[in-house]
N, C-alpha and C positions, 0 to 999 in steps of 0.2 A: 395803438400799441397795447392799450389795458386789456381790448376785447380779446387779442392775439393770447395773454397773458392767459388771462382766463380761461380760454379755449383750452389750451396746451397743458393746463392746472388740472381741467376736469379730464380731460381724457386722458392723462395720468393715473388721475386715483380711480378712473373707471379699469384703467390696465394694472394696478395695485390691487384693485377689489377683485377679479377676474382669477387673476395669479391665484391669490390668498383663497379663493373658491375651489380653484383645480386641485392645491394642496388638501385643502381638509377634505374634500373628496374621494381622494389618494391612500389618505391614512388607517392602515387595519383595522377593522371593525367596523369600518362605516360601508364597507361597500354595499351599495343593494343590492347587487344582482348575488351574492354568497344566502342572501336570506331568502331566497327565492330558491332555490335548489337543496333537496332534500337529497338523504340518499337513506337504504334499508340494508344490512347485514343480511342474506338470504342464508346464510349458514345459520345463525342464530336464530330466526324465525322458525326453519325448518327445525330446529334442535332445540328449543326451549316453550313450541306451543307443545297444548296437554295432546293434541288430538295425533300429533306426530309419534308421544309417549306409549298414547294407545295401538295405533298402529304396531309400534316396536314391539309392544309387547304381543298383540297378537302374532306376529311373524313370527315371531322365536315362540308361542305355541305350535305353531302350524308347523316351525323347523324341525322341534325336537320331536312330531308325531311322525314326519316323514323320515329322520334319521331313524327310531323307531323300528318302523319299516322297512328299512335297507338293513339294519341290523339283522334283524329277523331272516330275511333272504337269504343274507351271507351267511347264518351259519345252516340255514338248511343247504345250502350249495353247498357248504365245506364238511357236513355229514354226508350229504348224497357221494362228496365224491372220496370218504374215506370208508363208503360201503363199497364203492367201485371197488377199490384195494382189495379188496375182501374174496374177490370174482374173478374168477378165471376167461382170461382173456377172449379164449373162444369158443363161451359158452352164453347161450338166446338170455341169460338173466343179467350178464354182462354187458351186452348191449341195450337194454331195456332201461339198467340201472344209469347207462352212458347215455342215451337218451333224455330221462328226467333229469341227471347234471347241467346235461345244455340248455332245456328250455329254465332251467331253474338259473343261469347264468344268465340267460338274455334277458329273463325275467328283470332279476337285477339289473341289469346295463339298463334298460329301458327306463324303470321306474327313476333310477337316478338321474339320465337325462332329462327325462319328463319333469321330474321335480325341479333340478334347475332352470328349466326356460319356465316352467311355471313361476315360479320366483322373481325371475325376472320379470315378466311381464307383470305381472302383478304389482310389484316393486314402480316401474314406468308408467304405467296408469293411476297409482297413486299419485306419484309425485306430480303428473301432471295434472289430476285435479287439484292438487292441496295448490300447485302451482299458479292456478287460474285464480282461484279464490285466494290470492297476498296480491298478485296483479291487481283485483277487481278494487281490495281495501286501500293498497295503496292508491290509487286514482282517488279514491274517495277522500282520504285523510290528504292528499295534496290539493285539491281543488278547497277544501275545508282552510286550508293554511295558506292560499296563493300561490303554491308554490308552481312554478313553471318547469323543472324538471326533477325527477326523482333517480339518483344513480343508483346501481348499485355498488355496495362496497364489501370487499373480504379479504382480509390480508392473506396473503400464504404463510403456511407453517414451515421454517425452517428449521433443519437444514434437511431438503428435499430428500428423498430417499433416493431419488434415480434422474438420471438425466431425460427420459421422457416427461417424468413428474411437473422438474424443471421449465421445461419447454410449453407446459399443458398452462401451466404458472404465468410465464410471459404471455402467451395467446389469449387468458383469461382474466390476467389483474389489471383493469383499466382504470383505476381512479387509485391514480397515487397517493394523493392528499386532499383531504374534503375539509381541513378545520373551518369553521364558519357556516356550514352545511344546516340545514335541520337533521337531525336525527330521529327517522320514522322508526325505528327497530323495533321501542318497546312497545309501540303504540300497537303496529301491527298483530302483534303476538297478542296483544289484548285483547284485539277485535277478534281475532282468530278461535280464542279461548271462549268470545261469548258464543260464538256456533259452533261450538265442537258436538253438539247433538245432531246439528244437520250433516255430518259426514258418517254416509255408510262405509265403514270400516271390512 
């Protein structure tokens, strides 16, 4: 009857201890697996290393030389074609002066598409090296901290401007909530900022 007693006593406070284990387990702040998962702001990475700054500002030299440019076209177009005005429709200088109009107008149209898909491209080569090198740091700086997954995270800016915006928003915000996360953000922009020599701009 005692040993029965006792039996029944200990595997009690073993299902007392068990409980009381699974609780403070439970309780915020303690979890393990929240200190194990990092996550990086890519918006702010890309927006506050120096090497992005420089970039920026190269671009908008390179932009304002090619508006420049197209400036310059358009008003030699719009003198060529207010010398047309000037010419009697069916006469050989007429058509000569109608001539230089055109190619001086395609001229234009070209250079300005040209400069756009230049831009662009340019624009997408950048980002995808600068891209490569916050992937490379971040591996680094999580393997450095254990961390077993690094999200990314970026709120959206409300209130969207347009319903596509919206849509691009839901397809793209996947980490609702990360409180307990590491926060790699600053780190990375710092590691960023010690090689900003090694990025050909």
């Amino acid at each position: 009857m005692k040993t029965r007693i006792v039996v029944l006593g200990c595997l009690a406070g073993a299902v007392v201890l068990f409980l009381g284990y699974g609780y403070s387990s439970a309780q915020p702040g303690s979890d393990p697996l929240a200190s194990k998962i990092g996550i990086v702001n890519m918006r702010d990475v890309f927006g506050d290393c120096k090497v992005s700054a420089s970039y920026r500002d190269k671009a908008l030299a390179e932009q304002k030389t090619r508006n420049a440019n197209l400036e310059m076209l358009q008003k030699e177009s719009a003198a060529q074609e207010a010398g047309l005005k000037a010419l009697k429709p069916d006469s050989s200088d007429y058509m000569k002066q109608y001539e230089k109009l055109l190619k001086k107008q395609a001229e234009f149209e070209a250079m300005k598409q040209f400069s756009g898909r230049e831009r662009a491209l340019k624009d997408a080569q950048w980002t995808e090296v600068l891209y490569k090198e916050v992937l490379r740091i971040t591996k680094e700086l999580a393997k450095q901290k254990g961390l077993t997954m690094v999200l990314e995270v970026e709120e959206p800016d409300f209130p969207m401007a347009n319903y596509e915006e919206l849509m691009m928003a839901l397809q793209t915000h996947k980490v609702l909530y990360s409180a307990g996360c590491v926060d790699l953000t600053a780190e990375v922009v710092a590691e960023m900022d010690k090689i900003e020599s090694k990025f050909k701009l």
